[in-house]
SEMAR-34398 format. One record per residue: residue number from 1; residue in three letters; chain; x, y, z of N, C-alpha, C, O, CB in turn. Coordinates in Angstrom, 2 decimals, always signed. Each point is the difference from the previous one (the first is absolute). Glycine has a CB too. Layout:
% residues N
(r NUM, ALA, A, (X, Y, Z), (X, Y, Z), (X, Y, Z), (X, Y, Z), (X, Y, Z))
...
This chain:
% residues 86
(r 1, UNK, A, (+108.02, +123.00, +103.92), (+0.25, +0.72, +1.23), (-1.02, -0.36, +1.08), (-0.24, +0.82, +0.88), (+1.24, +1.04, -2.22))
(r 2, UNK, A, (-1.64, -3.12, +1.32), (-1.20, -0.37, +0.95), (+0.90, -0.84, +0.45), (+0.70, -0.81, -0.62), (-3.15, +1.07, -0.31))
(r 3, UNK, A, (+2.39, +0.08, +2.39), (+0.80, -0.65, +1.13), (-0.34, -1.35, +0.11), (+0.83, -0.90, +0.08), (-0.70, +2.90, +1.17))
(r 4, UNK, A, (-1.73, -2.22, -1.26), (-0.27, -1.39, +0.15), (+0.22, -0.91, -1.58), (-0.31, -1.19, +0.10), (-1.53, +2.02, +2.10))
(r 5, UNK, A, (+2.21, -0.48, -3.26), (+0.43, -0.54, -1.12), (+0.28, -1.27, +0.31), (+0.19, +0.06, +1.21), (+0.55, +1.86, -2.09))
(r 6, UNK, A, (-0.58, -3.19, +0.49), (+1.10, -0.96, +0.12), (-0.68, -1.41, +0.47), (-1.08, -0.37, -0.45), (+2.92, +2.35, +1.08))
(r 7, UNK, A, (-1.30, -2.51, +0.03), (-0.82, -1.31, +0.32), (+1.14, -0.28, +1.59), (-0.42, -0.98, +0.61), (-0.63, -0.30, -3.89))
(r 8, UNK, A, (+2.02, +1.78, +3.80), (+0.49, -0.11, +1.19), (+0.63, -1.20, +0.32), (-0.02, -0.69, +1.02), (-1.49, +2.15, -0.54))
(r 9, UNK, A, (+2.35, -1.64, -2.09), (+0.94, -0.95, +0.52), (+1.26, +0.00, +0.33), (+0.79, -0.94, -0.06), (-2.01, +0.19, -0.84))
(r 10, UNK, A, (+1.40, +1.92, +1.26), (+1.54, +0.69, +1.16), (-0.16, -1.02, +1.62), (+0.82, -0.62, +0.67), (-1.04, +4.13, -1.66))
(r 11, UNK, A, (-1.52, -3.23, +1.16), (+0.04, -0.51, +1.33), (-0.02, -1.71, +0.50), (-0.48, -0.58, +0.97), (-0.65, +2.95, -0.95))
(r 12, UNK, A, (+1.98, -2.84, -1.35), (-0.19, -1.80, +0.18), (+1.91, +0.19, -0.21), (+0.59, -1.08, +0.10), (-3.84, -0.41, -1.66))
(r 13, UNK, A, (+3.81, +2.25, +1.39), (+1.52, -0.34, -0.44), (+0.64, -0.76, +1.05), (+1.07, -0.58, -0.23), (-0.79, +2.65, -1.10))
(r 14, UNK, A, (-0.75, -2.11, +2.28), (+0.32, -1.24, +0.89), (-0.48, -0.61, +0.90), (+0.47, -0.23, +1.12), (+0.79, +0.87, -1.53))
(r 15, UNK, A, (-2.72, -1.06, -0.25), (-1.13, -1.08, +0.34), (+0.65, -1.62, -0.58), (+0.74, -0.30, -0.95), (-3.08, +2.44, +0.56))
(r 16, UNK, A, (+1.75, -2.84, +1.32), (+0.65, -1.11, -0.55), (-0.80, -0.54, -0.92), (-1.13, +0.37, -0.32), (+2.30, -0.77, +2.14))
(r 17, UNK, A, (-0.33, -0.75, -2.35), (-0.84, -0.53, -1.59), (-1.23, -0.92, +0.13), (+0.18, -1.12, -0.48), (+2.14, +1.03, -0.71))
(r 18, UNK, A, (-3.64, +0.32, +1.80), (-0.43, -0.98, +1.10), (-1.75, +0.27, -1.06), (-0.13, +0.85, -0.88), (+2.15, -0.44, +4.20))
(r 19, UNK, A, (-2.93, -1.23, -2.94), (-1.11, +0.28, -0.87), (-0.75, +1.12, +0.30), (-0.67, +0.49, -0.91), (+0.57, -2.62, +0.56))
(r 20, UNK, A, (+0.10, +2.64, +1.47), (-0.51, +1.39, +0.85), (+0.96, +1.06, -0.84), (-0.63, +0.53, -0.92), (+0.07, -1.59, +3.79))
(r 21, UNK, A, (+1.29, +1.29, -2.82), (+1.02, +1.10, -1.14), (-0.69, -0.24, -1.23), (-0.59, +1.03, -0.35), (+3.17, -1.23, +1.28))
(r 22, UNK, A, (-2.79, -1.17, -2.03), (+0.16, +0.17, -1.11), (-1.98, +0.15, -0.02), (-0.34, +0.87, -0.80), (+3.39, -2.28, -0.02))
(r 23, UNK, A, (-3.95, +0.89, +1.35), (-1.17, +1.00, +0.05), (-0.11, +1.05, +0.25), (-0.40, +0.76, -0.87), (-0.21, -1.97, +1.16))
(r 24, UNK, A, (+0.94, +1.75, +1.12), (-0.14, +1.77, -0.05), (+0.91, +0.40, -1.06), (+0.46, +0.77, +0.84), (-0.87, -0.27, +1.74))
(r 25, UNK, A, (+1.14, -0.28, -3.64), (+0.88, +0.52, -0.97), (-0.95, -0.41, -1.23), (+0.07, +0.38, -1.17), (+2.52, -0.62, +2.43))
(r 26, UNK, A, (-3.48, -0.62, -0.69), (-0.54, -0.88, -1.52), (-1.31, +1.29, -0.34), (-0.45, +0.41, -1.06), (+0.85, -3.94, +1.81))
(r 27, UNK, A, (-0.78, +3.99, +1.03), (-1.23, +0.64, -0.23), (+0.47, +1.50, +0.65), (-0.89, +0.72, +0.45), (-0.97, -3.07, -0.34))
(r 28, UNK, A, (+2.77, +2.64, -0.10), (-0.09, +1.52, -0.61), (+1.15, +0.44, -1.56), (+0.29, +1.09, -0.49), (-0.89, -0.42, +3.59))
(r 29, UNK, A, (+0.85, -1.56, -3.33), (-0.15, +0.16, -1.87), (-1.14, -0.43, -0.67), (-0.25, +0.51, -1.10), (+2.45, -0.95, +0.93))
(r 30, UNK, A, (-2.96, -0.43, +0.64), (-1.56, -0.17, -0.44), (-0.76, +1.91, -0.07), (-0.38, +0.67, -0.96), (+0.18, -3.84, +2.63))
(r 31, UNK, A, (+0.27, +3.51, -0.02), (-0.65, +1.19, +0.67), (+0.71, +1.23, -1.49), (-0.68, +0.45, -0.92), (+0.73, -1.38, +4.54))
(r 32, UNK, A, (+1.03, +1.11, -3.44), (+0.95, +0.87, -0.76), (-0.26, +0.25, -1.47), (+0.07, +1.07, -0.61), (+1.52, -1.89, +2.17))
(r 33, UNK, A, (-1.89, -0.31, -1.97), (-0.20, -0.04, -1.77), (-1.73, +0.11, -0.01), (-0.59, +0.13, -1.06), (+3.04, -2.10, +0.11))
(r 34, UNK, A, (-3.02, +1.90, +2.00), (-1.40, -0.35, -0.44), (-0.34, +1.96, +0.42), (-1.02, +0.55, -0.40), (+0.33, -4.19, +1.17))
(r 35, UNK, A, (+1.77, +4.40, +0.07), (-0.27, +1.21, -0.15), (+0.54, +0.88, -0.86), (-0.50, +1.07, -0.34), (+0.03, -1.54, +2.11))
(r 36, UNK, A, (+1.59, -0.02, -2.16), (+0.83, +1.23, -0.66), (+0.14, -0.29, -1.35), (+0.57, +0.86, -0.67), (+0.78, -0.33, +2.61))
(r 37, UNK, A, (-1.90, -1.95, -2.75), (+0.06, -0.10, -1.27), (-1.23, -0.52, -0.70), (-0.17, -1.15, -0.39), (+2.44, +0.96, +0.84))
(r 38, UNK, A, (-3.18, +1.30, -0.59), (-0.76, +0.16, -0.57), (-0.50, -0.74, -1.56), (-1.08, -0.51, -0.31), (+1.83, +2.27, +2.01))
(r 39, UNK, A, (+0.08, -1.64, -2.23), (+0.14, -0.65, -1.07), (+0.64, -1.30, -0.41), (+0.50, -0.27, -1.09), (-0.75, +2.27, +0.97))
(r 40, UNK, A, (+0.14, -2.66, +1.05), (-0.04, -2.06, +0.15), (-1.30, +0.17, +0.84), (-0.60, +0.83, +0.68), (+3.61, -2.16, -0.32))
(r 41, UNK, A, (-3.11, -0.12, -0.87), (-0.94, -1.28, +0.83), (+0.90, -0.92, +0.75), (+0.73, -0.88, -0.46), (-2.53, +0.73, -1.40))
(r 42, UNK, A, (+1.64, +0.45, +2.94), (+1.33, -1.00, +0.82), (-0.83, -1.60, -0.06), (-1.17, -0.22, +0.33), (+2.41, +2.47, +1.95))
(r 43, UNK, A, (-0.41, -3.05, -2.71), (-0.60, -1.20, -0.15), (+0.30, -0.96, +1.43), (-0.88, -0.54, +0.66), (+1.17, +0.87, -3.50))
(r 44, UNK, A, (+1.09, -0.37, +3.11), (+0.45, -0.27, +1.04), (+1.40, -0.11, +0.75), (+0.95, +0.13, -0.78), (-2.81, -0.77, +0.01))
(r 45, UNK, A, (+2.19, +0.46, +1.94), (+1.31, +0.60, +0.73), (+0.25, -1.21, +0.67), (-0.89, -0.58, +0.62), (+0.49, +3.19, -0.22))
(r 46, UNK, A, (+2.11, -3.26, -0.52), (+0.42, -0.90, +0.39), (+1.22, +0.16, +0.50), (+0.77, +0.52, -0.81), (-2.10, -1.44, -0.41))
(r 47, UNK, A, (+1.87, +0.62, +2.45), (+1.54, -0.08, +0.48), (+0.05, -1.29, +0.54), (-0.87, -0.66, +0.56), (+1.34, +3.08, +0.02))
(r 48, UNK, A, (+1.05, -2.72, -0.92), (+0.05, -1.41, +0.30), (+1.87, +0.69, +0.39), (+0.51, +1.10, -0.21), (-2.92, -3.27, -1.77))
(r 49, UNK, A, (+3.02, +0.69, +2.70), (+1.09, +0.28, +0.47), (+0.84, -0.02, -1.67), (-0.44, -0.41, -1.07), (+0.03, -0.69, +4.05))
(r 50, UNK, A, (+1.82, +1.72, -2.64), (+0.83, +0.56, -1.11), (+0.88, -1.75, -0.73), (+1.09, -0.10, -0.57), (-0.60, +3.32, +2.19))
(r 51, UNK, A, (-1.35, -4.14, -1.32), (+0.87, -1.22, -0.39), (+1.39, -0.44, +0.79), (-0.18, -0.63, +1.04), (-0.81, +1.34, -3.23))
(r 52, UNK, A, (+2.09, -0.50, +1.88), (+1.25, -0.64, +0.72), (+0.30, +1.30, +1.12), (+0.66, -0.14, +1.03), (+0.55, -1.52, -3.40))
(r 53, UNK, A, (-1.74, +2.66, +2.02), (+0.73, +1.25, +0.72), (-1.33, +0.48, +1.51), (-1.06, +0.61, +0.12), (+2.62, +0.57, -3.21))
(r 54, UNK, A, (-0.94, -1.68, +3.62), (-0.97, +0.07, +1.31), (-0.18, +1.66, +0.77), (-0.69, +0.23, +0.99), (+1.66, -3.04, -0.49))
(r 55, UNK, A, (-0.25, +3.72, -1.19), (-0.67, +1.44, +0.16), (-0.71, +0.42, -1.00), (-0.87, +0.80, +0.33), (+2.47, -0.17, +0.87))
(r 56, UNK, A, (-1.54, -0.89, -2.36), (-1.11, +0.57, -1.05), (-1.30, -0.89, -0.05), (-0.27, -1.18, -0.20), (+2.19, +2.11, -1.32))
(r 57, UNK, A, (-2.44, +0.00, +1.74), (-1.72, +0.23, -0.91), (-0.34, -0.24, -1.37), (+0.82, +0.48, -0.78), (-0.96, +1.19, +2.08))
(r 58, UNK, A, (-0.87, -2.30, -1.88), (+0.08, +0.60, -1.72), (-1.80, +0.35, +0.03), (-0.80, -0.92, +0.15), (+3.25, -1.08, -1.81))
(r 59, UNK, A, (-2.77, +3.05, +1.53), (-1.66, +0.52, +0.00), (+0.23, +0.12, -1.47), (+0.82, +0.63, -0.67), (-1.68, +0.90, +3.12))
(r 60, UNK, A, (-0.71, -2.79, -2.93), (-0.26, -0.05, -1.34), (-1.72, +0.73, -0.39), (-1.02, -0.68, +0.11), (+2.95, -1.76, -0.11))
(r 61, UNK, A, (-1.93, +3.75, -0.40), (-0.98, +0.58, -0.40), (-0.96, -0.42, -1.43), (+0.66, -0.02, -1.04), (+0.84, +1.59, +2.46))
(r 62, UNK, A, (-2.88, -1.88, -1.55), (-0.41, -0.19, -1.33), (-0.93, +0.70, +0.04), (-0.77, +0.17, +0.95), (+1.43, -2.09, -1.49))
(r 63, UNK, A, (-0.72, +2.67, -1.07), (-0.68, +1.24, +0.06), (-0.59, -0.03, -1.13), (+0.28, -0.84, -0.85), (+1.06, +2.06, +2.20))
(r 64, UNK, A, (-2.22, -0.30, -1.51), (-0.46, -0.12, -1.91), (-0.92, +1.41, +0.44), (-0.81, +0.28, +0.89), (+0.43, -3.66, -2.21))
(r 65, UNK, A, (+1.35, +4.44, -0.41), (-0.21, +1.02, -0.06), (-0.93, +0.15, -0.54), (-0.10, -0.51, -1.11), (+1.72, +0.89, +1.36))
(r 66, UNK, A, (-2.94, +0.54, +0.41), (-0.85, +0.21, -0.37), (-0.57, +0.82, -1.49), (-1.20, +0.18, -0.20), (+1.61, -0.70, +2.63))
(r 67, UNK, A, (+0.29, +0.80, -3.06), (-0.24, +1.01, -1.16), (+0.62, -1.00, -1.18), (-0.28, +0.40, -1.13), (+0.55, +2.29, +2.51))
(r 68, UNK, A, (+0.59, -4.02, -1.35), (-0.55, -0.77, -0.90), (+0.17, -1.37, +0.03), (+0.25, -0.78, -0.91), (-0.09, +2.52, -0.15))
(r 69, UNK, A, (-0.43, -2.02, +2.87), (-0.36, -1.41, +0.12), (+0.88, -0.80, +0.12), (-0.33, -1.14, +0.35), (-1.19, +1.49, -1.36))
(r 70, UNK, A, (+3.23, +0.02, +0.73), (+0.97, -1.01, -0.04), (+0.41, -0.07, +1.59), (-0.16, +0.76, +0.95), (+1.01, -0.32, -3.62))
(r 71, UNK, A, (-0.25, -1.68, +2.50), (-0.05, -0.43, +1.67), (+1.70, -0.54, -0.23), (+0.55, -0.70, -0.85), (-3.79, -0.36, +1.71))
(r 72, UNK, A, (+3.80, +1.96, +0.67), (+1.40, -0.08, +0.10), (+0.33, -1.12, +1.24), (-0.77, -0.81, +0.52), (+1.05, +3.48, -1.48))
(r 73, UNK, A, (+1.04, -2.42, +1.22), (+0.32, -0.68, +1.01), (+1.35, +0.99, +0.38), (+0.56, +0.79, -0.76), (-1.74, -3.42, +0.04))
(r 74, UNK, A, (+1.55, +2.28, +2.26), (+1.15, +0.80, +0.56), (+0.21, -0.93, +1.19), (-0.80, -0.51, +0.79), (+0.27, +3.13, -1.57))
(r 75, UNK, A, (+2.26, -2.73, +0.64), (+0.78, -0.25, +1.21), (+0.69, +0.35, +0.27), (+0.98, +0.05, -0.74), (-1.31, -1.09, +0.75))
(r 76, UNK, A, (+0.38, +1.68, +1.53), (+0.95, +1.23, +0.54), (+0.85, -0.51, +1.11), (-0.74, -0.36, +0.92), (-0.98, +2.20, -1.43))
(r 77, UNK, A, (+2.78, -1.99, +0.73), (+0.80, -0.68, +1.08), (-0.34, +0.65, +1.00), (-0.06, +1.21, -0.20), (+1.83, -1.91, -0.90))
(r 78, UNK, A, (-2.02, +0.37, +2.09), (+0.51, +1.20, +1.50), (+0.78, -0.55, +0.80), (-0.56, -0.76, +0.80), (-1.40, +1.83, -0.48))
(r 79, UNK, A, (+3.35, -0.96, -0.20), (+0.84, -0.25, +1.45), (-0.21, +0.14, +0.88), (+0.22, +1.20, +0.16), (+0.82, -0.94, -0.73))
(r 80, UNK, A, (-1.68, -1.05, +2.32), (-0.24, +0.56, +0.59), (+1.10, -0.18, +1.00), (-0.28, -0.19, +1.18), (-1.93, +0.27, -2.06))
(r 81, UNK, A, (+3.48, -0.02, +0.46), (+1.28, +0.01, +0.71), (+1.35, +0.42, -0.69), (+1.12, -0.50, +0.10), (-2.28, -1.23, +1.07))
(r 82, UNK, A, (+0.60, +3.07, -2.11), (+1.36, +0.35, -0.88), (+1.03, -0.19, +0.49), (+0.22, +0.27, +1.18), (-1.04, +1.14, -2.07))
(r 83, UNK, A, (+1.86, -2.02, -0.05), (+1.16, +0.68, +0.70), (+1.25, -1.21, +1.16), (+1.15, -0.10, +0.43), (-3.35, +2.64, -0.52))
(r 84, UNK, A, (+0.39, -3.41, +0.08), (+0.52, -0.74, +1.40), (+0.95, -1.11, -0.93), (-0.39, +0.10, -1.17), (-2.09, +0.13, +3.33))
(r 85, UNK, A, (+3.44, -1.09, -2.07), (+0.31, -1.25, -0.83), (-0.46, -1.01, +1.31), (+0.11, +0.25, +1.20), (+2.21, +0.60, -3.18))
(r 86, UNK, A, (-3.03, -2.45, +1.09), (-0.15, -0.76, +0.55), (-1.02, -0.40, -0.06), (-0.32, -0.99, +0.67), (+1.65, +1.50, +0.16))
């Protein structure tokens, strides 16, 4: 119920796919996980364009949980043109 929760990627849904978008998105999911999840070691935060699909995003998180050291990985799509075809 904390308003500021999240990392504020509502406000890129139709930013273009450009290296200025995929840094600021890169560094407030950096900002986001380094406040609200306590329990990782954020190792590091990467967005790169979505490959063939020129509205998606793919932000790749690497993390390693502190209580027993194993180190993950995550890739999360973000559309930043749902909906749109083309």
């Amino acid at each position: 119920m904390n308003a500021q929760f999240g990392c504020g990627m509502q406000d890129y849904v139709f930013a273009g796919n450009n290296a200025a978008t995929q840094a600021a998105i890169a560094q407030h999911v950096r900002d986001a996980l380094t406040n609200y999840e306590p329990r990782i070691e954020l190792l590091d935060v990467r967005v790169s364009a979505g490959g063939d699909l020129d509205n998606a995003l793919l932000v790749a998180i690497d993390y390693r949980i502190l209580d027993n050291n194993a180190m993950h990985n995550l890739v999360y799509p973000f559309y930043i043109t749902e909906g749109e075809v083309g």
